[in-house]
C-alpha positions as CSV (number, residue, x, y, z in Angstrom):
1,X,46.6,40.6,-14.2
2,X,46.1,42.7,-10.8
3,X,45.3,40.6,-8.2
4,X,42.4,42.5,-6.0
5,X,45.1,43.6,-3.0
6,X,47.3,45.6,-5.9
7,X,44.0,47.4,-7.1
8,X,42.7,48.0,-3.9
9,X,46.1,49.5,-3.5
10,X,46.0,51.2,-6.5
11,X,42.1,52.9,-5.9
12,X,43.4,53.9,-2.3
13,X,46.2,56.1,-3.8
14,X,44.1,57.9,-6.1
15,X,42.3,59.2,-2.9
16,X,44.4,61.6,-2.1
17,X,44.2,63.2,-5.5
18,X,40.5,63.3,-5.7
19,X,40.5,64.9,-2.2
20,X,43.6,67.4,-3.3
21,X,40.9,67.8,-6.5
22,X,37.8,67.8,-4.6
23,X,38.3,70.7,-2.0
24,X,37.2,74.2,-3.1
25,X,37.7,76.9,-1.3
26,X,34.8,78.7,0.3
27,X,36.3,82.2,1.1
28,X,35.3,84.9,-1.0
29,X,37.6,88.2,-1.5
30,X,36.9,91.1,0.9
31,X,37.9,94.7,0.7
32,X,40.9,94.8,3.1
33,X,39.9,97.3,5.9
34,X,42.5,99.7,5.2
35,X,45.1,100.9,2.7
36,X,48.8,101.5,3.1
37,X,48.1,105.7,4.0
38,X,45.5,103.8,6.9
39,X,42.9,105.4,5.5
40,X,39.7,103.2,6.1
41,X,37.6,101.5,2.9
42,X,33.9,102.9,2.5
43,X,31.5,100.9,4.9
44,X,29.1,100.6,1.9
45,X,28.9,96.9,0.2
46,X,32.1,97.1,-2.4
47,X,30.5,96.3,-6.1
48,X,31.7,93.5,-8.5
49,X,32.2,94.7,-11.6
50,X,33.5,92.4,-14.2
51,X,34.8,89.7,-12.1
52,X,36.3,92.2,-9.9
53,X,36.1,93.7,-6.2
54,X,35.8,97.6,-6.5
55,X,37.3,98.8,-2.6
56,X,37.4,102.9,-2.3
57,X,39.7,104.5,0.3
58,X,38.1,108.1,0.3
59,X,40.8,110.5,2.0
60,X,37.4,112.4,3.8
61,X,34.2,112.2,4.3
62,X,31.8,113.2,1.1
63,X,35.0,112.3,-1.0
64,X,34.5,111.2,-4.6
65,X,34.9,107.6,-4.3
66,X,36.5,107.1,-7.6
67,X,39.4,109.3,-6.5
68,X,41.5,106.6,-4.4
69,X,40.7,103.0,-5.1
70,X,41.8,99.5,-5.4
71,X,40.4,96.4,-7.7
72,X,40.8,92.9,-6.8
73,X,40.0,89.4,-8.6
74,X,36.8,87.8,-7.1
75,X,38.5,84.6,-7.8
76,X,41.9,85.2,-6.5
77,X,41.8,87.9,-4.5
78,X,44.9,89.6,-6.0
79,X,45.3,93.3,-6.9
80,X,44.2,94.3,-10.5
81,X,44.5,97.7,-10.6
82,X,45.8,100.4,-8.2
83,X,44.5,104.1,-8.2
84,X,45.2,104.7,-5.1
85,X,49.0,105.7,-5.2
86,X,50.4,102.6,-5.5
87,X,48.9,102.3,-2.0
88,X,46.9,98.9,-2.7
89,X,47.0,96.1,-0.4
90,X,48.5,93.4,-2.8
91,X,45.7,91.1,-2.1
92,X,42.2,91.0,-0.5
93,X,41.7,88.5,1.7
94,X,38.3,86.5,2.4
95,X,37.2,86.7,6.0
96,X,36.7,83.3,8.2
97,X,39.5,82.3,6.0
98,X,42.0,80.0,7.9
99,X,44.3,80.5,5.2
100,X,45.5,82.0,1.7
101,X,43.4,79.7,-1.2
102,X,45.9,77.7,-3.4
103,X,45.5,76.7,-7.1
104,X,47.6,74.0,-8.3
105,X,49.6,74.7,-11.3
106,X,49.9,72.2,-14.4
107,X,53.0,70.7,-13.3
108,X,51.7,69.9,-9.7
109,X,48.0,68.5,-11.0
110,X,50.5,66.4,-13.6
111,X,52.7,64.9,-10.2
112,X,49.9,64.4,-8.0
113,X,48.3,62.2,-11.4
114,X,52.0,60.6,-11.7
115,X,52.5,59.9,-8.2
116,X,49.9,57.2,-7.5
117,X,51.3,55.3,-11.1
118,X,55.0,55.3,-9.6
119,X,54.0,54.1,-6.5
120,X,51.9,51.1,-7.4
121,X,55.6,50.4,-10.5
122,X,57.7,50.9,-7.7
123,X,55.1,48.4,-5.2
124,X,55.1,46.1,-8.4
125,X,58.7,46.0,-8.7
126,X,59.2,44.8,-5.1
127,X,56.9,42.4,-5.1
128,X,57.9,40.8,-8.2
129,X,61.7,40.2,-6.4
């Protein structure tokens, strides 16, 4: 039977899971300002279509703005189609962003679950010696 120290123990590893779980990101996917000729995105709002960021790099002024453009994931961020020469940024970042957005992948969610069960073997283990 666990004594209350052990599942105190237990319930204050599982923390850092929850909070790994808990944080969501609150950047959101922006046209990036330029493309790789430096030629600037429209100042317009760029549309979501589809779950995706339309960005249009017009080569002038009164240029068709289907002609040169980039589409992004609204969820990631990363490039889904160029048609814009292979000129694309590969991702568009969110602004006020302190840093790229990561999604844990099965294996990782399945060690950060594992880790706290080791732990409180391995604590059991020591304890019983």
């Amino acid at each position: 039977m666990l004594s209350v120290f052990r599942l105190s123990f237990f319930l204050l590893l599982l923390l850092p899971v929850q909070l790994a779980y808990g944080q969501q990101s609150q950047c959101t996917p922006e046209c990036p300002q330029r493309d790789g000729s430096n030629f600037t995105a429209t100042t317009g709002p760029s549309s979501s279509l589809n779950g995706t960021l339309f960005c249009s790099y017009p080569s002038s002024d009164g240029a068709n703005a289907m002609d040169f453009y980039c589409t992004y994931s609204k969820t990631t961020g990363n490039l889904v189609v160029d048609h814009d020469m292979g000129l694309c940024a590969s991702s568009a970042s969110g602004r006020g962003c302190s840093g790229a957005t990561t999604t844990l992948d099965a294996a990782s969610k399945l060690s950060l679950l594992l880790l706290p069960l080791l732990l409180v073997a391995l604590a059991h283990f020591l304890s019983a010696r």
